[in-house]
N, C-alpha and C positions, 0 to 999 in steps of 0.2 A: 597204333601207339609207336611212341620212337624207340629206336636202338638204344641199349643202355650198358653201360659196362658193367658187367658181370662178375658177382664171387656166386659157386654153383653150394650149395647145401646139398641141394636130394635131388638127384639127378636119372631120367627113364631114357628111353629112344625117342622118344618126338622132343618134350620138352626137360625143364629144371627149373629148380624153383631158388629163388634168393630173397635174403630178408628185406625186408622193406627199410628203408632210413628216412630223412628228411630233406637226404638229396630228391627223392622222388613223388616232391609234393604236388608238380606239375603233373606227372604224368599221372598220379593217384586223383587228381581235383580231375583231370578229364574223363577219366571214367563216370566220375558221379555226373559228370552232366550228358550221359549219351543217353536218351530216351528210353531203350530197350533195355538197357541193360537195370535203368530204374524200374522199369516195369515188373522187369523178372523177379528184382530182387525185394521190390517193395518199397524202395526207397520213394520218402517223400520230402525229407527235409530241405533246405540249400543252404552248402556251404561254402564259407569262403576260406579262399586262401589261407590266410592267419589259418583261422580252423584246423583244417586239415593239418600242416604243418606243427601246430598242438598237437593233435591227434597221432600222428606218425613218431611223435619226441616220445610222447606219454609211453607211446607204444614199443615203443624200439627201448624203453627203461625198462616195459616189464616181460622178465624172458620167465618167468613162473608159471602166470596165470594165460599169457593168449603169446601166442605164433601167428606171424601175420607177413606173407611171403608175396611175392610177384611171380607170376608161370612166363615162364620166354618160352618161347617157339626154339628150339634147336638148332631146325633151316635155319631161320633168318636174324638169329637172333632177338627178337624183336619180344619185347614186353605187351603180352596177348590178354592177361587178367591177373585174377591176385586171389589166393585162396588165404581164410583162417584156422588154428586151432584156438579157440576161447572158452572162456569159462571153465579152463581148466580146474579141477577138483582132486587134487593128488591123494587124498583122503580116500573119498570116494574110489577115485580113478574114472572116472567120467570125462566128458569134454564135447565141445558142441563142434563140429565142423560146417565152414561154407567157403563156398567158392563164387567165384563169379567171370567168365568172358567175355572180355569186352570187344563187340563189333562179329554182327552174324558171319562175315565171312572166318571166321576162328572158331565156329560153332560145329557141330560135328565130326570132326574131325581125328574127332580121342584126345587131344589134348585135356579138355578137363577130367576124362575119366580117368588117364595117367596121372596126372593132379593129383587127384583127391588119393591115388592106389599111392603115389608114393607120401603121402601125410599120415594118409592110414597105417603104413607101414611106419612109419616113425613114432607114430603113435601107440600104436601096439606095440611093434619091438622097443624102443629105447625109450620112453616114456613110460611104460608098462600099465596104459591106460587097459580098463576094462570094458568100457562101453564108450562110442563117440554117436552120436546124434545130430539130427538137423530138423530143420523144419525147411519145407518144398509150398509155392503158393499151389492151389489146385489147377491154375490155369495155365500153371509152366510144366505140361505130359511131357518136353520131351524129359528136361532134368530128372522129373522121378522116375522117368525108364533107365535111365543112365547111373540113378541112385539105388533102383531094384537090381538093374544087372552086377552092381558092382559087391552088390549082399546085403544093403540095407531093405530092414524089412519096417514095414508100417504098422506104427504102434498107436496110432487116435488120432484124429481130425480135431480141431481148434476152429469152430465154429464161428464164421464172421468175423476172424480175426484180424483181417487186413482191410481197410478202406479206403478202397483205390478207384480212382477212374469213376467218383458216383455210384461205386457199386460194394458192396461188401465180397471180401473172398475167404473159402476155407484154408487153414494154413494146418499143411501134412504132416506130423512128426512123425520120423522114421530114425531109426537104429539099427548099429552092428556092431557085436559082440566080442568079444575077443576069440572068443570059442568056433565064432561063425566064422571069423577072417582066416582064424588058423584055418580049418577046414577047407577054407575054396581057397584060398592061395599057396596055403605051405605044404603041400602033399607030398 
């Protein structure tokens, strides 16, 4: 993905994360078309341009209910994927997190685990969410080891929820507490 000028929100040692706008409909529309990264995520629809750019406006007006951010790479600066908080429920105090890496060579690296650690952490401290969640397809092991190790724990399978590739797949809900995050990061 290309270089992009940066304003930093949540910032680790490898990467930081910045809001997403409608300057970055391009570089947003190129993820949805990279094969693997539809794979992972389950994506099946095709968007266009216009779209997207809808999508990003709609999104960049509502800072209540979803956070919807770009991860850059620190080295190189460079725009590597894009994580969300949505379905926020302030009531509740709930919220659904995903992420997504665009291009295997960005994959492993810790970058999304730093990711999602610094969302979670906003999540929990300044948001004062109690529960964030995700759902993991079954056939994406590494993301749920990456989602175990980071404290989310697995709360039910969603039977044949996905139908991808001619095949039906299970889709993993998994959750972390607030109780749990304190616990393994703020000691």
């Amino acid at each position: 993905m290309k270089n992009h000028e940066q304003k930093r929100i949540l910032e680790g040692n490898l990467v930081y994360l910045k809001p997403i706008s409608i300057k970055d409909t391009d570089i947003y529309l190129e993820t949805l078309f990279n094969p693997e990264t539809r794979r992972l995520t389950g994506t099946q629809a095709i968007f266009t341009r216009e779209q997207i750019y809808d999508y990003l406006e709609r999104k960049s007006k509502d800072t209540t209910t979803s956070i919807l951010l770009l991860i850059i790479a620190k080295e190189t600066n460079q725009v590597i994927g894009d994580i969300a908080l949505q379905s926020i429920d302030h009531l509740n105090r709930n919220a659904n997190i995903r992420i997504s890496i665009e291009n295997q060579v960005n994959r492993g690296k810790g970058y999304g685990t730093e990711a999602l650690q610094l969302l979670l952490e906003h999540g929990f401290g300044v948001l004062n969410l109690h529960r964030i969640e995700l759902n993991v397809f079954a056939y994406n092991e590494k993301a749920y080891q990456v989602y175990e190790k980071i404290g989310f724990k697995k709360e039910g399978i969603q039977r044949d929820a996905l139908y991808y590739d001619f095949k039906y797949h299970d889709s993993i809900l998994m959750a972390i507490l607030e109780e749990e995050y304190k616990e393994k990061y703020k000691k």
